[in-house]
N, C-alpha and C positions, 0 to 999 in steps of 0.2 A: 593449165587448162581452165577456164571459164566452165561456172557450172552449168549454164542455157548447152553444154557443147557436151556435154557429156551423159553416158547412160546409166543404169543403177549398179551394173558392177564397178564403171568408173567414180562414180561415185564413192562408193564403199572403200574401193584401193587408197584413193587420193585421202581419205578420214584417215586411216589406217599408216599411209605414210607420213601424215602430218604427225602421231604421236612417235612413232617411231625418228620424227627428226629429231622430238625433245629427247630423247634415248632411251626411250621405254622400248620393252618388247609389245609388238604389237602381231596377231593376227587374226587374217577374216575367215568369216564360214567356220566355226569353233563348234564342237561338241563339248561339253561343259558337262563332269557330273554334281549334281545337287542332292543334299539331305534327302529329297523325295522323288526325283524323277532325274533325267537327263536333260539338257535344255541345249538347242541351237540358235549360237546366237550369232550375229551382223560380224560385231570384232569385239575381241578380248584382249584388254591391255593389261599387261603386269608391269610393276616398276618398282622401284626400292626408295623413299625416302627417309632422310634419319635414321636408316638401320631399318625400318619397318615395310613389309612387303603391301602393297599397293596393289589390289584389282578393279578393274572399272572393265564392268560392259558398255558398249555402245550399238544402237540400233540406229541404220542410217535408212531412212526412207524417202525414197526417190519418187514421189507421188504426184501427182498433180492434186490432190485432195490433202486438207490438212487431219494431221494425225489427231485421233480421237479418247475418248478419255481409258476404252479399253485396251490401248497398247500402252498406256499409262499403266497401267492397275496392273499389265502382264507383264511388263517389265520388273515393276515393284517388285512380284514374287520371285521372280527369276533370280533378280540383285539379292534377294531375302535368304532364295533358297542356297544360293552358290556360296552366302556369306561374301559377297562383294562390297567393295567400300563405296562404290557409286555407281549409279547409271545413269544413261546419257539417250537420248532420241533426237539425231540430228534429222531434222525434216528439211525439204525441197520449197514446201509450202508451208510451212507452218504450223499452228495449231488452234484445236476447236478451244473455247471459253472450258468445257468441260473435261478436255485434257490436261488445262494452265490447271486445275483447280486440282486434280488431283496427284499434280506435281507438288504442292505446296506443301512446305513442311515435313517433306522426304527427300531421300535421298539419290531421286532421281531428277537430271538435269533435262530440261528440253530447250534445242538451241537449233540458230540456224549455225550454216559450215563456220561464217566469217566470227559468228560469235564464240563457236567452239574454239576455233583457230584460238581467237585473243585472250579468253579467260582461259583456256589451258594454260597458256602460254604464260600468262601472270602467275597464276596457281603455281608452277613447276619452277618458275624463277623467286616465288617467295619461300619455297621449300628448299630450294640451294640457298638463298640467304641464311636461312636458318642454320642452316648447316658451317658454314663461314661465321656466322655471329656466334654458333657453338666452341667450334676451332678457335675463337678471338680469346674465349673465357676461358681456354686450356694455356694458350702462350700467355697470357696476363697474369693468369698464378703461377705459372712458371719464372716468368719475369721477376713478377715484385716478390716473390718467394727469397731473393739475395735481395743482403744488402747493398746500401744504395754505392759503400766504398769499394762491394765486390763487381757491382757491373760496372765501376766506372775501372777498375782494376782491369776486368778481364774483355775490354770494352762494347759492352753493351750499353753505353752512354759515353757521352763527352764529361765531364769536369764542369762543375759549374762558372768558369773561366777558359775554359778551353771555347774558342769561337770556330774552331776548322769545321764542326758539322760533315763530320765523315759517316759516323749512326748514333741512330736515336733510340729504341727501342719505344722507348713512349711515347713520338710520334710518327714512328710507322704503327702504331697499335689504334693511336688516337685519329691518324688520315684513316685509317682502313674502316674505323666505324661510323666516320662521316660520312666516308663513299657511301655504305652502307646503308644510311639515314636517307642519302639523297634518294640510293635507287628503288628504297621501300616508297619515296613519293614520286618515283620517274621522273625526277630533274635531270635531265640528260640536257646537254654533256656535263659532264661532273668534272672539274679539277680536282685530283686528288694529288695536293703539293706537300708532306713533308718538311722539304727547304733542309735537306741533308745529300749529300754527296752520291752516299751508296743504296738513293730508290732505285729501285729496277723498273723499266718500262716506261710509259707516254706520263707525262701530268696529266692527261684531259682523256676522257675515255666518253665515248660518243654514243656508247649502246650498250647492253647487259653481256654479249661475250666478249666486248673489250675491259668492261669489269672483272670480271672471271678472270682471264688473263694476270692483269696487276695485282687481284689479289691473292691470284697462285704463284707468282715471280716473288712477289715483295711478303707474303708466308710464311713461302719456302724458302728464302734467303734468310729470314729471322728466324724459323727453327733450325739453319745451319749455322747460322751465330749463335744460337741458344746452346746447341749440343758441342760445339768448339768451347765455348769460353767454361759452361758445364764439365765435360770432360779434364780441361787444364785445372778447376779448380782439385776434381779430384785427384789428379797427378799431385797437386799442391797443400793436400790436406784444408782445402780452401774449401772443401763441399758441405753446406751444413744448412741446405735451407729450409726456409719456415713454410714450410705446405700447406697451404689452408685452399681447399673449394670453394669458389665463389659461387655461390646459388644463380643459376640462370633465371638473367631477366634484374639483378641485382642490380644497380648503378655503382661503377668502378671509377677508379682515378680517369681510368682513358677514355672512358665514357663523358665522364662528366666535361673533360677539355673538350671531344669531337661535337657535345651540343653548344656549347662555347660558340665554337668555330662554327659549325653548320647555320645558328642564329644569328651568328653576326654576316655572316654571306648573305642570307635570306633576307635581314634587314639592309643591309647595302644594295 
C-alpha cells in the first residue's frame, strides 16, 4: 500500500509489520512501564542480537505538519525512562530545523517510512554478519587446533598432492569471509566459489537471504565434517588438539587468503 492511500492506523500497522519482517517482535498501541511513570507508545520492538536483548520505540506520525522539536525532547525521556536502546519518529512530513537539532547526538532516530525501511534493514543485516563472522572464529580454532597430518588423515583437507578437491576446510572458511567482505560493501551478486566438490548451494548469491542460505548450508556442512572427523580421532586416541581463542576482530590464516581473494576480484 502507498503511503498517500493510507490512514494513521494504517500507517502505524504497516511500521510495525515491516520490523516484524526482520523477525523481531513487534507491537502497536504499548503500555510501557518506566523508572517514573507509565508511557504509551506508537510500537515497541524487542529483538535479540548477539545474545543481547534489543528495545526500540518508534512513534509514527501521520501528520500533514512536520514533527516538532517537542515530540523530540518527549521521546528522548520516554527512550530514557523505559532504558530503551533507540528511538525512532517516523513522520508523514517530515521535520522542523528544531526537531533535526535535537535529535543530534542521541539516541533518537527521525526518518521518513522509506528511510526507516532501508537503514533498519542494513542495521539488522550487519548484526547477523556479525554473528556469522563470530561463528567463523569458533570453526577456525576449531580447525587449525589439529594438526595439519590430522585433517588431512581424518579429511578435513586434501593432501598437498591430492588434486580431487572433494573439501577444503580453509577454503570453505576463506570463501565464506569473502562473501562476507563483499556483503559488509553490498557487492551483490557475490560469487562465492571455493573450487571443491563438496560446496553446498548456488556459487553466485544475488541478495542478503541467498547469503544466509550458503552460509547456513556450507557452516553446517563443515561443523558436521568437524564433529565426524573429531569424534573418529577420539575413537583413535588421535584427539589432542591445541585450543587457543582467537581474539575477535584478529586477522587469521583465512582471513588473510579471503582479502587475497576479495582484492584481487575488486581489482580485476
Amino acid at each position: 500500500m502507498k503511503q498517500e492511500d493510507m490512514d494513521w492506523y494504517q500507517f502505524q500497522e504497516v511500521i510495525c509489520e515491516h520490523f516484524r519482517a526482520l523477525g523481531a517482535d513487534a507491537q502497536t498501541n504499548v503500555t510501557v512501564e518506566g523508572v517514573r511513570t507509565n508511557h504509551d507508545v506508537d510500537i515497541l520492538v524487542r529483538t535479540k542480537f548477539l545474545g543481547q536483548d534489543i528495545t526500540w520505540v518508534v512513534e509514527a506520525k501521520f501528520w500533514n505538519s512536520k514533527v516538532n522539536k517537542s515530540h523530540v525532547l518527549a521521546l528522548r525521556a520516554i527512550v530514557d525512562d523505559i532504558g530503551a536502546d533507540r528511538g525512532f519518529i517516523v513522520s508523514k512530513k517530515g521535520f522542523q530545523s528544531g526537531a533535526t537539532e535535537a535529535a543530534q547526538s542521541s539516541n533518537v532516530n527521525l526518518k521518513t517510512f522509506e528511510e526507516l525501511k532501508s537503514e533498519t534493514k542494513d542495521m539488522v543485516e550487519g548484526e547477523i554478519i556479525k554473528m556469522y563472522s563470530k561463528r567463523l572464529y569458533l570453526l577456525e580454532d576449531r580447525y587449525w587446533s589439529h594438526s595439519k597430518s590430522l585433517r588431512i588423515k581424518y579429511g578435513l583437507r586434501e593432501d598437498v598432492w591430492d588434486y580431487s578437491m572433494n573439501f577444503s576446510g580453509q577454503l570453505i572458511l576463506a570463501a565464506a569471509r569473502k562473501a562476507i567482505m563483499a556483503a559488509e560493501d553490498f557487492r551483490y551478486p557475490i560469487v562465492i566459489e571455493s573450487h571443491q566438490k563438496e560446496q553446498q548451494g548456488q556459487p553466485v548469491v544475488h541478495n542478503f537471504q541467498q547469503l544466509q542460505n550458503w552460509l547456513n548450508l556450507n557452516l553446517n556442512y563443515f561443523e558436521e565434517k568437524l564433529i565426524e572427523a573429531e569424534w573418529a580421532m577420539y575413537q583413535n586416541d588421535d584427539y589432542s588438539p591445541d585450543l587457543v581463542r582467537t581474539p575477535e576482530g584478529e586477522t587469521t590464516i583465512s582471513s588473510m587468503l579471503a582479502q587475497a581473494m576479495y582484492r584481487a576480484e575488486s581489482d580485476g
